[in-house]
Every structure is written in C-alpha cells, then in structure tokens.
C-alpha positions as CSV (number, residue, x, y, z in Angstrom):
1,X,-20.5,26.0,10.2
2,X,-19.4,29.1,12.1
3,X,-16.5,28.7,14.1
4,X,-15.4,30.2,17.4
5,X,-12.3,30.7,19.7
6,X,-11.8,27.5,22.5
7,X,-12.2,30.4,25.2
8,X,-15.8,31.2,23.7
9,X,-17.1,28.0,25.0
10,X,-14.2,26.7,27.9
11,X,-12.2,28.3,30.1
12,X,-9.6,28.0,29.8
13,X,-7.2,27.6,33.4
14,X,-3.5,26.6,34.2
15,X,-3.9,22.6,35.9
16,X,-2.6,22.3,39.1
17,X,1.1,21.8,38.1
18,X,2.6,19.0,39.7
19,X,5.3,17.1,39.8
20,X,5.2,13.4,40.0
21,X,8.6,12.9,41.8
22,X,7.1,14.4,44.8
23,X,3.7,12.7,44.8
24,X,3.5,9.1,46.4
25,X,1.9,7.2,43.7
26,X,-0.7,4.7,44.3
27,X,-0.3,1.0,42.7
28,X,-3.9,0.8,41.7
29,X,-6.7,3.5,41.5
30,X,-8.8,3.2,45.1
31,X,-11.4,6.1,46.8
32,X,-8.1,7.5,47.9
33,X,-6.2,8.4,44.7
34,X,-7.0,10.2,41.7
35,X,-5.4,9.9,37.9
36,X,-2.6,11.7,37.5
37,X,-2.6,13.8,33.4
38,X,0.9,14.6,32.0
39,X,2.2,15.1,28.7
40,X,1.8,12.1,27.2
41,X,0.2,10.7,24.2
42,X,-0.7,7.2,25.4
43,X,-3.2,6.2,28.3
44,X,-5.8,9.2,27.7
45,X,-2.6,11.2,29.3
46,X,-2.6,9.1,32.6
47,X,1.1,8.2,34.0
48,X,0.1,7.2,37.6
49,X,-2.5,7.0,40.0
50,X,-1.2,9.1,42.9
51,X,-2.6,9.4,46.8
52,X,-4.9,12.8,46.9
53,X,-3.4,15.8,48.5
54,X,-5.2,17.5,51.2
55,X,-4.3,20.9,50.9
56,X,-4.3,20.2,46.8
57,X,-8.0,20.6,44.7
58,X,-8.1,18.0,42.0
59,X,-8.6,19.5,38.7
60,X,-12.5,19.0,38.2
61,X,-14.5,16.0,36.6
62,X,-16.0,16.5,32.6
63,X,-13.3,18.8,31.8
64,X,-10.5,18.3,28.4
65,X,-7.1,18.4,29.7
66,X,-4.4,19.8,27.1
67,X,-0.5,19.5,26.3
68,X,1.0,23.0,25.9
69,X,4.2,21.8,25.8
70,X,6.2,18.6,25.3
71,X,3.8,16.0,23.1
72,X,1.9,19.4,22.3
73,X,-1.8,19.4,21.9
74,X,-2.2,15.8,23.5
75,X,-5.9,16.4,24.2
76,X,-8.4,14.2,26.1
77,X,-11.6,13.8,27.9
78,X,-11.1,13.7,31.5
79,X,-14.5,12.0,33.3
80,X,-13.1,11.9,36.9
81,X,-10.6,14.5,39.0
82,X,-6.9,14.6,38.5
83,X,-3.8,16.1,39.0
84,X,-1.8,16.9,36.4
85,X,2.2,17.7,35.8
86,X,3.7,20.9,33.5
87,X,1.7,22.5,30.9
88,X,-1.2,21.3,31.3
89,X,-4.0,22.9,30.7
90,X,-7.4,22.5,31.6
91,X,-10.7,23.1,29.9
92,X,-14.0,23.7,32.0
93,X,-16.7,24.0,29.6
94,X,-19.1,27.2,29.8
95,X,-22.4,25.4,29.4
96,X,-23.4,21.9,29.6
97,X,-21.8,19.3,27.4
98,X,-23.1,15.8,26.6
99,X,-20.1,13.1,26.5
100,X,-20.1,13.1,22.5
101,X,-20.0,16.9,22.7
102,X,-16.6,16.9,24.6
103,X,-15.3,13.6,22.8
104,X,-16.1,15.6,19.4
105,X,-14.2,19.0,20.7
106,X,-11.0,16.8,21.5
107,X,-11.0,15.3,18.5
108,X,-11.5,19.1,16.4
109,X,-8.5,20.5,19.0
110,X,-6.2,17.7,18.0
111,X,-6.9,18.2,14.3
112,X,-4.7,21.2,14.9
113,X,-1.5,19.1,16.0
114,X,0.1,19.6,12.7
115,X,0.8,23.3,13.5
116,X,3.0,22.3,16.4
117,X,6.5,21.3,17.4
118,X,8.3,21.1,20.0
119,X,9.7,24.4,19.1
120,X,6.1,25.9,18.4
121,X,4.4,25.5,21.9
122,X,0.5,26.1,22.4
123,X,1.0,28.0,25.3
124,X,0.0,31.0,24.5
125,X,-2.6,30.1,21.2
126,X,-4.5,27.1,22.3
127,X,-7.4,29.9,23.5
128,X,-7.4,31.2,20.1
129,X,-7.7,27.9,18.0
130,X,-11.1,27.7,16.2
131,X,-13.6,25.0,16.6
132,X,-16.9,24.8,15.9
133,X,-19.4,26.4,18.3
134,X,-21.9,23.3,17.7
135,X,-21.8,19.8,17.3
136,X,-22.7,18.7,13.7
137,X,-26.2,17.0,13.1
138,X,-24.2,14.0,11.6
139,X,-22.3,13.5,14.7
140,X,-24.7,13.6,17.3
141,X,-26.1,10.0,16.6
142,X,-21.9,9.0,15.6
143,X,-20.2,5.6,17.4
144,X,-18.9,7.6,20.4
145,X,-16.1,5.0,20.1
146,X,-14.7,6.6,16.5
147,X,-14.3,10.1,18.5
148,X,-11.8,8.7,20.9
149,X,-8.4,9.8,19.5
150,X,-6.1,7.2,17.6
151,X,-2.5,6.9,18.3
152,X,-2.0,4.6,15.8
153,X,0.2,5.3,13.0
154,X,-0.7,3.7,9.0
155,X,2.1,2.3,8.9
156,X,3.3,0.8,12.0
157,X,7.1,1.3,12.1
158,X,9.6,3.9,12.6
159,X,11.0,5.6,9.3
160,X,14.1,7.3,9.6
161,X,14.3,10.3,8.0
162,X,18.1,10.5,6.6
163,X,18.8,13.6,4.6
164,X,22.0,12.3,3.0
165,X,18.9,10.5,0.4
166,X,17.8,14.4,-0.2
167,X,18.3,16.2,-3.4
168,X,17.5,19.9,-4.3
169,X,14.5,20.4,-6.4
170,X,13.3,24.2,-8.2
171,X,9.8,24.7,-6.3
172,X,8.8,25.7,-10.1
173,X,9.7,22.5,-11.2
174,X,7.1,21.1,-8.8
175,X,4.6,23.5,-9.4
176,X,2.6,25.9,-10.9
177,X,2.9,29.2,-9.1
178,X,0.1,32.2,-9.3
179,X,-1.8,33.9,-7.5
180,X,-5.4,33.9,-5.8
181,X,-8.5,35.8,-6.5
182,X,-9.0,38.3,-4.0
183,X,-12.7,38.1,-2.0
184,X,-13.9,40.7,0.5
185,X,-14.2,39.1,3.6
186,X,-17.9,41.6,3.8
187,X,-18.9,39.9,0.6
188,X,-18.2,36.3,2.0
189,X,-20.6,37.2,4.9
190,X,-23.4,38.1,2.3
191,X,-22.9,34.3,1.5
192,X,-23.2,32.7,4.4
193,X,-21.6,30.9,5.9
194,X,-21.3,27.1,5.2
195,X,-18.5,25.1,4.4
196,X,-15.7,26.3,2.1
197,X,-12.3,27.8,4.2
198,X,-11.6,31.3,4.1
199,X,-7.9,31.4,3.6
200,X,-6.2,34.6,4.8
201,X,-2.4,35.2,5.4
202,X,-2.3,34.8,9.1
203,X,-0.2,32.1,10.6
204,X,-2.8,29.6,12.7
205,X,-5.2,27.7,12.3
206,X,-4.1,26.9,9.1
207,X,-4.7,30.2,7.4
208,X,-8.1,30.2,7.9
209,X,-10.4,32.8,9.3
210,X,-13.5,31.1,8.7
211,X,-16.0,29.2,6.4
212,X,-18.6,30.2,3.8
213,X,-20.8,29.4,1.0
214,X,-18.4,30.6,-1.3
215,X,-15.0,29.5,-3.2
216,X,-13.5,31.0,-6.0
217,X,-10.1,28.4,-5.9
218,X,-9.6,24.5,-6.1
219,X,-8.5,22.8,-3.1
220,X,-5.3,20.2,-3.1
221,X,-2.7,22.8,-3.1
222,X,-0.1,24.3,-1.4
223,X,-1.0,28.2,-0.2
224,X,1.7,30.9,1.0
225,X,1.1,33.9,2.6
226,X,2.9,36.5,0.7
227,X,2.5,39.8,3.1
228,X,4.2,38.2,6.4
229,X,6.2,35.7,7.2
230,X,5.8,33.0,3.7
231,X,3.9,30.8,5.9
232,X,2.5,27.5,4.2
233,X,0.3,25.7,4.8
234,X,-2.1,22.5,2.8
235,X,-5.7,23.2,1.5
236,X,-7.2,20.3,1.0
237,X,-10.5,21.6,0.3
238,X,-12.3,24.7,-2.2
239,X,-11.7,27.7,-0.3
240,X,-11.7,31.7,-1.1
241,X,-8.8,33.8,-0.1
242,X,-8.0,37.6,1.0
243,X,-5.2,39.1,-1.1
244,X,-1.7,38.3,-0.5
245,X,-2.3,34.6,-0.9
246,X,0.0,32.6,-3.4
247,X,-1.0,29.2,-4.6
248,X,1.5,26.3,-5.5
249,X,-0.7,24.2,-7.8
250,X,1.1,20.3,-8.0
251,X,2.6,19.5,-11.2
252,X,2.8,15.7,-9.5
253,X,-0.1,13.4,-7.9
254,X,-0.3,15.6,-4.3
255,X,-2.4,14.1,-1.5
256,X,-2.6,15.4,2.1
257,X,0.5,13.0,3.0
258,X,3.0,14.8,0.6
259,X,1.2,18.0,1.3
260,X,1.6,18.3,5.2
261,X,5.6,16.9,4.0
262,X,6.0,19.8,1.9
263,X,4.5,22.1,4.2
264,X,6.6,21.1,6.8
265,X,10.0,21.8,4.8
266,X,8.6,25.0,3.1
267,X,7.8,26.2,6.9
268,X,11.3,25.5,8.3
269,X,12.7,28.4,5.8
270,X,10.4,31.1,6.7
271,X,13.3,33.0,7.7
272,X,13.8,33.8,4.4
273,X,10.8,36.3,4.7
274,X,10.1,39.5,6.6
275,X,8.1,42.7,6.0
276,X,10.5,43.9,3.9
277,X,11.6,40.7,2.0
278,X,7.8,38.8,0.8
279,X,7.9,35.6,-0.4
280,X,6.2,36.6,-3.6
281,X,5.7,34.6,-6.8
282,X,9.2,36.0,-8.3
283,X,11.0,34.8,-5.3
284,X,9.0,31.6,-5.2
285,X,9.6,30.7,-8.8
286,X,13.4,30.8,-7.6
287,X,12.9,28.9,-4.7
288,X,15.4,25.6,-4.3
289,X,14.2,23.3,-1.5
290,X,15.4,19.9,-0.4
291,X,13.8,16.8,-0.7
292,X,14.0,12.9,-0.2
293,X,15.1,11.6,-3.7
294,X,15.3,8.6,-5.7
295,X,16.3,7.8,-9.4
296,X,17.3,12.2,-9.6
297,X,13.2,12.7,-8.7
298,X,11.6,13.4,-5.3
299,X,10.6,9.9,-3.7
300,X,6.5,10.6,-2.6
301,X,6.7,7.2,-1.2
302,X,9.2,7.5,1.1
303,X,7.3,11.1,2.2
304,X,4.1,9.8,2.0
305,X,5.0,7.0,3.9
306,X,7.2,9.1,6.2
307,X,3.7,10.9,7.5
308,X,1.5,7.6,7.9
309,X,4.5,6.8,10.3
310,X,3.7,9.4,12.4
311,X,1.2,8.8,15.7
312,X,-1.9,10.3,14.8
313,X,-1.7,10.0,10.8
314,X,-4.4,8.3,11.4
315,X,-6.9,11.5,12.3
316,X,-5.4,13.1,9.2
C-alpha cells in the first residue's frame, strides 16, 4: 500500500476563524444558518448553528475539517458549509471522493492522534502525515457506519492517574535491549511495496517512512531512535528498519494498551537525548523509568486499563 502526504490529495487551507462569542447563534438549523466546527470531539465537531454572515464564505460542502490545536486531530466529514472557530483546518480534496472515500481518510488521520498533546500541536505537520493514496479493495464495499469515528472509551469511566502508586523500574528489567538489522531503503523498493512498516528514526508518523514486502524484525515491541532525539514509539506489526533503530523486546505479556503507556512515559524524557548524547543501548540498559505499581511490580492492569479509558481507545 503506498502511502502519501495529506497535501498530495487535499489542500490543505486555514478555515475561516471565527469566534462564536461574536456570532448570533441560531436555535435550530434553518436555510438561514449553517453548522458551526470547533475543537471539539463530540457532535462531528458542531457546537452551534449560527445565522450566515454576508460578507463571510462558509467553508465549502464535502470537505474534512481538522483540530490543530486544542482536542488535536478531531477530524470529521463535513457534508454541508460551515464556519468554524481556531485551528481549524480544512481539507478540500484534489479529485473526486465518494462518501466512503472521505469517511475512510478521517478515520486513517485520526489513527495518528496518539502522536499528539496538547503540548504537540498539528499545526504545522498535519500536511505531512501519511495516508494511503487509495482506498483498500476491502473497504470499498465496508458498513459506511464502522468508518464514522468512535468516541467511546472501553471502559467507560474516568481513571485517575495518581503517581504517588508509581515505582521506579530498570528498563532492562522490562526488556530485552538490541539492536535492528539495518535494510537499505533502495533494497526495500526492489521488494515492493506491500504491507510491512519501514521504521526509520524520524519522529512522525510513528517512525515510519513507508511499507514493503519486506521485514527482517518481529512486531510487538517497543523501537527507539538512537541518532536523534530517543524518540519511541509501539510497533505492533513485522516491520524492517534503517540503522540507528533500538528495539526493547518485552520480557512481560505487551499488547498495544501497555505499549502506547510505555511509549507515552519513555517519550516525556526525551530530553535526556541530543546529537551529542544518543540514547543508545548502553544508556538504555541504565535507564530507570517510573511506573504504576502494585505488590513491588508494575500494575499492566491499571495501564492497560488507564488507555481503554481514553476517548478513542476504541479506534486503537
């Protein structure tokens, strides 16, 4: 499946940047108001119906609006016109897109949530996350209803994640730490391309550059870049890697629950790293991170069930 940059197939365009305060909002939708798209994760985005604006374009029909900011990559099909508030963004598709087509490319942008926070906005990389430049044959005849998004956590309630639980654990202890077999990325092409990731050390889209009919390492494991910035993140699937790729192979039952956990705390100490200080296998192997504990051993319950919690755990 070859993959391409979101501004290969939208464009990708500022919305109109409006705020609600100063809009008079309509108590119903009529011929003379329009939706109007903010931040939020509920509602396909829609906060208000608000009286059209004159002097003001709507932001146009068939189009994907997306969160930069605030609840970031909130993504959805937008059928009609509407206005929208801060960091939005819109995207107008290049070609001609049937319904499933756009419902499948929100779903694929919002796959990428998990590399965001509000400290990590999308403003500037949302053009630059990869998607795939065609619809998969098994989709096109899919329920259009299971490629609406689902804000619906696993486990519906709110777990409160209280670090005075948390213990310090040796990474080593956790895991086996080695290295990755090197792969050119010119011999991956001679492959084909296909299915298996291509994990490289770069910092988006999970690591990965693209996929192939090729993998020389087992997926369900833990990869960090060791020529950057140590940045982790979860491979759940076979994949091939450029060099500079560490692998943290679980010495405990790992699924993609505890893995986006992990991922998450290894991220938050990529200060540690710099050009001149890699995080390479010597420094991982001394590695002390925290982690939720019970009975002196880290409590994958309590992080498993942490990320179920979360809206969206259900796309995961």
């Amino acid at each position: 499946m070859k993959l391409v940059k979101i501004s290969d197939l939208f464009d990708v365009v500022y919305g109109v940047n409006l705020e609600l305060v100063n809009i008079e909002e309509s108590e119903k939708k009529n011929k003379d108001s329009v939706n109007f798209v903010s931040r939020t994760e509920k509602n396909n985005g829609i906060s208000a119906y608000v009286e059209i604006i004159d002097e003001i374009e709507p932001n146009p029909a068939f189009t994907i609006s997306v969160a930069g900011g605030g609840s970031v990559l909130a993504t959805f099909f937008q059928k009609e016109e509407y206005y929208s508030g801060r960091d939005i963004y819109v995207l107008i598709p290049k070609k001609k897109f049937s319904e499933i087509e756009m419902l499948f490319y929100v779903f694929c942008i919002r796959k990428n949530k998990y590399r965001y926070n509000y400290g990590r906005q999308a403003n500037k990389t949302l053009k630059n996350i990869l998607i795939p430049e065609k619809i998969p044959k098994e989709w096109q005849n899919i329920d259009i209803e299971k490629l609406k998004p689902n804000s619906k956590p696993l486990i519906n309630r709110k777990i409160d994640l209280n670090m005075k639980d948390w213990d310090y654990f040796n990474l080593e202890d956790l895991f086996e730490i080695t290295g990755s077999k090197t792969t050119p990325l010119l011999e991956l092409k001679e492959y084909g391309n296909r299915k298996y990731p291509f994990v490289t050390t770069q910092a988006t889209n999970n690591g990965i550059e693209g996929f192939y009919d090729y993998y020389t390492e087992q997926g369900n494991v833990l990869v960090i870049d060791s020529a950057v910035i140590g940045y982790c993140s979860y491979q759940p699937f076979d994949f091939s890697a450029s060099d500079h790729v560490e692998k943290l192979i679980p010495k405990f039952e790992m699924d993609k629950y505890t893995g986006l956990f992990l991922t998450t705390i290894l991220n938050k100490e990529q200060y540690r790293y710099n050009y001149g200080r890699k995080a390479s296998q010597s420094r991982l192997k001394q590695r002390i991170i925290k982690l939720p504990s019970k009975n002196n051993n880290p409590d994958w319950n309590f992080m498993r069930d942490f990320i179920k919690s979360l809206s969206y755990s259900a796309n995961l």
